[in-house]
C-alpha positions in Angstrom: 11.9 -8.3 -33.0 13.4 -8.7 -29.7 13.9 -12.9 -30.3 16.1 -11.8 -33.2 18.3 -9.7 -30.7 18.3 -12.6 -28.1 19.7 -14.8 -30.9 22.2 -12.5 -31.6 22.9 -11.8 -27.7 24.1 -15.9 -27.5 25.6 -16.4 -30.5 28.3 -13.3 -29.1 28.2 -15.2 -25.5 29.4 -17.9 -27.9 32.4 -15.7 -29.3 33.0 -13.4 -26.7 33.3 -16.2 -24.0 34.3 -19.2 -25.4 34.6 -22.3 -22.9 32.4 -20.8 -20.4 29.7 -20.5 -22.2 28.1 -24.3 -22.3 26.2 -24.5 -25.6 23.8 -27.0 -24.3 22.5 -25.0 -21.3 21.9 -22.2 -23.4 19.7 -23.6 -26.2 16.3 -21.9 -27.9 14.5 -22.7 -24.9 16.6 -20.3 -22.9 16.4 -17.4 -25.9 12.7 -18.0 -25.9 12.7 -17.5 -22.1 15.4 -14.7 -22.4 13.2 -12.9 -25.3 10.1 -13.5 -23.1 11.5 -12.1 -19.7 13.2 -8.8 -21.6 9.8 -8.3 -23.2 7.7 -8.6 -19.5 10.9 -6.3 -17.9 10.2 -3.7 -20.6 13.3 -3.0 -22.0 14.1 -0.4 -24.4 16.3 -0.7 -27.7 18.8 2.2 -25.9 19.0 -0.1 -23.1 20.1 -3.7 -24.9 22.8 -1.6 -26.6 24.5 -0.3 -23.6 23.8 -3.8 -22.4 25.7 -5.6 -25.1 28.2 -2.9 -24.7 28.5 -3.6 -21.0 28.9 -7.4 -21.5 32.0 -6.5 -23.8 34.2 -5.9 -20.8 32.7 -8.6 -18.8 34.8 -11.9 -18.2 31.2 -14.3 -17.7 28.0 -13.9 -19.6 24.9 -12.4 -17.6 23.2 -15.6 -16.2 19.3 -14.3 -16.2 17.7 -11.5 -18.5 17.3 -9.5 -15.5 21.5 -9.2 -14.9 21.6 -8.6 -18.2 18.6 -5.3 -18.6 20.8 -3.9 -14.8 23.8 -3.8 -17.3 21.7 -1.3 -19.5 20.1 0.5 -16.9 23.6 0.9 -15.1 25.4 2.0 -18.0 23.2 4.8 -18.6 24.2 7.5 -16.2 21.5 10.0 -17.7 20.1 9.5 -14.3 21.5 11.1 -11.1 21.6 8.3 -8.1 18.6 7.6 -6.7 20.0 8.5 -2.8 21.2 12.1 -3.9 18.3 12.8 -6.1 16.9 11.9 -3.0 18.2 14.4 -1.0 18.3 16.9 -3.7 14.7 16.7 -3.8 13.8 16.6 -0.1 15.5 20.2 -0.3 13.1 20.9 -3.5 16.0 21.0 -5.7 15.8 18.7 -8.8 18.4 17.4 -10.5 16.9 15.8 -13.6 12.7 15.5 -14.6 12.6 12.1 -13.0 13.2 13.4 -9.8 10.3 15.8 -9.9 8.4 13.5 -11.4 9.3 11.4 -8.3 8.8 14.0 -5.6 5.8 14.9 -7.5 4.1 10.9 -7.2 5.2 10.7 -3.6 4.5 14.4 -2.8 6.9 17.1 -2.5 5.7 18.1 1.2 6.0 14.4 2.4 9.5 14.2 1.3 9.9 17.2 3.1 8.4 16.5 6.2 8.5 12.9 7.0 12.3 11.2 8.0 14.0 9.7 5.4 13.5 5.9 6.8 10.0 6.3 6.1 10.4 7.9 3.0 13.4 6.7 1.2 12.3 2.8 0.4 9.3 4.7 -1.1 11.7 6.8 -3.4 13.8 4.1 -4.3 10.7 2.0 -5.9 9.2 5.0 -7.4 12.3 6.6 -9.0 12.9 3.1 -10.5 9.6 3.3 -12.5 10.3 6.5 -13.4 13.1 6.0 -14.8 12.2 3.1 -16.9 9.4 5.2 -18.0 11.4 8.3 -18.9 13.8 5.6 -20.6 10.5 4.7 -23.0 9.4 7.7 -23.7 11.3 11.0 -22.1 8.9 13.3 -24.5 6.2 13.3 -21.7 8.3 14.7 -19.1 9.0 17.9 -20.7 6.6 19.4 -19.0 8.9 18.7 -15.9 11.6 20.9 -17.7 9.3 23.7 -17.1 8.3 23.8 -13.8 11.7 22.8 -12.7 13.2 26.0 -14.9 10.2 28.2 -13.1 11.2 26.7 -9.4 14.6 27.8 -9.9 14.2 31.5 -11.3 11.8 31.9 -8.4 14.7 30.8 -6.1 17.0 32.9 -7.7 14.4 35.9 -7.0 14.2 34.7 -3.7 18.0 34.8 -3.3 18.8 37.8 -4.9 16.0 39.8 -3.2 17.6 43.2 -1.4 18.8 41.7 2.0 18.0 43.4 5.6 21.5 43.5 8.0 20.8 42.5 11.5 21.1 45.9 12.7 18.4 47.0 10.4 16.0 44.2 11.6 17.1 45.0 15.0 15.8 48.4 14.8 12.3 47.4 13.3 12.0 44.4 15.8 12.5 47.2 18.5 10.5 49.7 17.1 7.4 47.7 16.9 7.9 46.0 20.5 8.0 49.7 21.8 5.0 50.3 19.7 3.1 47.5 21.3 4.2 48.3 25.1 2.3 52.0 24.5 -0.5 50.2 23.0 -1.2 48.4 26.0 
């Protein structure tokens, strides 16, 4: 139960930071609140550990439970950076299943086409959901893994596909334009 948690949360604020943390202000009124707040901002077990952990190395407490879920959502750097999956995905590469799922919500051929002012805010919002909800429950995005694994051995058939030199394309290019001119 998350109010157990919460409890648990102040009574280390208590130990870990001593004088500044002011009993009174941060009675079970607050943990109800706290408790309440963590529940609405749906965080996950994984992510009030690497919270707590975070708050070891702190010198002040979190003042609000959202400070306290960005500590947890920072700490886990599963995720690539929003701006450089971003990018990454623009250029149809994906670095993790979030990011397609991303590009996939806002439409790969938008990110593609449209300038990144109008398409970046967009992102931002998006990839924040979708992290949160590969954070609850990453199972459904192995489907992702797929497609992603398919996108990049068709790239690689794409790259590794027998390559025409310039003098060779020359030739052709000129041997159809001569083509044409008797034609006509």
């Amino acid at each position: 139960m998350l109010i157990d948690e919460v409890i648990k949360l102040f009574g280390y604020f208590k130990i870990n930071f001593g004088t500044k943390f002011k009993e009174e202000e941060w009675g079970k009124d607050r943990m109800r609140i706290w408790a309440v707040a963590l529940t609405e901002l749906q965080i996950t077990p994984r992510e009030f550990s690497e919270a707590l952990k975070k708050v070891r190395h702190l010198s002040w407490q979190p003042t609000t439970p959202a400070d306290f879920l960005a500590l947890g959502r920072q700490a886990s750097n599963k995720y690539p950076d929003s701006y450089i999956a971003y990018i990454q995905a623009a250029n149809r590469n994906y670095l993790h299943p979030v990011a397609h799922e991303t590009a996939k919500r806002i439409g790969t051929r938008r990110l593609e086409t449209e300038p990144e002012f109008a398409t970046l805010k967009i992102w931002n919002e998006v990839y924040k959901t979708v992290c949160t909800e590969h954070a609850q429950d990453s199972a459904k995005f192995n489907q992702n893994l797929a497609q992603i694994e398919r996108s990049k051995q068709n790239d690689m058939k794409v790259l590794e596909a027998p390559k025409t030199s310039l003098e060779e394309q020359s030739a052709l290019s000129n041997k159809y334009i001569n083509l044409i001119r008797k034609s006509l």
